[in-house]
N, C-alpha and C positions, 0 to 999 in steps of 0.2 A: 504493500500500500504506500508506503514512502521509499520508494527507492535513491539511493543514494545521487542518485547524478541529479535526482530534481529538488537538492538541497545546496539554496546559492545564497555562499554569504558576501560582506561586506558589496554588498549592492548599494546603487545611486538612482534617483528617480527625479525628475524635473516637475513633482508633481504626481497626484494621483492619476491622472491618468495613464502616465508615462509609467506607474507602479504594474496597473493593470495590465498593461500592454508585457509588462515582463512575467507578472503572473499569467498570464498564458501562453504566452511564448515559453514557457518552463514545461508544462503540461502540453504544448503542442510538441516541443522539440524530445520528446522522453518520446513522443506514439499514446501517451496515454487517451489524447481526444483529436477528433477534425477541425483543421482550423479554423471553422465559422466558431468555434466555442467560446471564443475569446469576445468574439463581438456578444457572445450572452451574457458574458461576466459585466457587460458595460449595461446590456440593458438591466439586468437583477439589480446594479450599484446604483442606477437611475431612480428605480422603485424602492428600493430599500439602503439605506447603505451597510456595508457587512462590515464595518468597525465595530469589536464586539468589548471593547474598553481594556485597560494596561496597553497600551500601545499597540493591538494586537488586530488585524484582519482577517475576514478569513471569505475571501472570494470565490463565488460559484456563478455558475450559470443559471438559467432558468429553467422550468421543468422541460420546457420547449426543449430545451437544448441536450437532454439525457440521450437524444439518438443520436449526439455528436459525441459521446461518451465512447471511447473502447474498453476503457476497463476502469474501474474504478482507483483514485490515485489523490496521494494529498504531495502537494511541493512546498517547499519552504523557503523564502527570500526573506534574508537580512539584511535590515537598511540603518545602518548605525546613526547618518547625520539625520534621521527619520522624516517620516514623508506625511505633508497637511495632508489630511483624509477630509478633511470641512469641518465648520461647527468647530476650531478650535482642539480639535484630535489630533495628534502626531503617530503615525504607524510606524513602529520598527519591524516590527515581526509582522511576516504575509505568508496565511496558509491559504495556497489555493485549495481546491479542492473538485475534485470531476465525480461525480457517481453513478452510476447506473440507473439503483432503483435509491431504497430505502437506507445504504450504508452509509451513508451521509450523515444519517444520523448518531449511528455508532460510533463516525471517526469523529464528528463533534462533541461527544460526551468523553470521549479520552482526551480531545484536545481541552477542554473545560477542565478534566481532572491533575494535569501539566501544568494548566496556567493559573489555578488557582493556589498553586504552591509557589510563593515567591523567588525560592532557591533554582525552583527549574525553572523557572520565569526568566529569573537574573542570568541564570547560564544560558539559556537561548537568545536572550539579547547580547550576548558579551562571546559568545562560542566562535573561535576561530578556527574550528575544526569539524566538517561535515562528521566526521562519525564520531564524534560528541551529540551533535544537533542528531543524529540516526538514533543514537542510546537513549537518549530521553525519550523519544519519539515513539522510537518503535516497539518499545516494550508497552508502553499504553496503548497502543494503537493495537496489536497483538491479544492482550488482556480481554479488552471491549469485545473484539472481533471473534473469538473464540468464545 
């Protein structure tokens, strides 16, 4: 579900849009989804915005958009000098996320169980090393999922 290559740190962003366009370029360039999917992460972000607070996003597509899905897949963009989200938000950390059906749900309550613990929080933000960002991640992600 998180594979290694679509965990990219010390990322730049001119803006949220320019975030979004890299959260799915992360998930289009892994095979995870078709590149129209990215254009869904913009309209969902239109209707809702997906800053879910601690500096944290977590970008999907629309239901529309599940047949642009191949597999279901979370990526991770770390943005140290962190990116306005609006409304006064700063995002450092970007989970995208692609699902199929319902697992979406699943890798949102591991991701909620991560980030409500400060320490892993603080090391996702501060992680210079994808398989640091993998350990944290993928042991919850694994747990939920099982």
């Amino acid at each position: 579900m998180l594979p290694r290559e679509a965990i990219w740190l010390g990322c730049r962003a001119d803006g949220k849009p320019d975030a979004l366009r890299q959260a799915g370029a992360v998930l289009t360039e892994i095979g995870a989804v078709e590149p129209g999917y990215a254009e869904a992460m913009f309209e969902r972000e239109a209707s809702i915005s997906t800053y879910m607070g601690e500096g944290v996003a977590i970008p999907h597509g629309t239901d529309a958009s599940r047949r642009l899905v191949r597999r279901t897949t979370l990526g991770f963009l770390q943005f140290p000098e962190g990116v306005d989200w609006g409304d006064g938000n700063v995002v450092r950390i970007c989970l995208p996320i692609a699902a199929r059906g319902g697992e979406h749900l699943a890798l949102l309550s591991a991701l909620a169980r991560v980030l409500i613990d400060p320490e892993k929080a603080e090391a996702l933000r501060n992680a210079a090393d994808p398989d640091r960002v993998f350990s944290i991640l993928a042991s919850a992600v694994e747990e939920e999922m099982s």
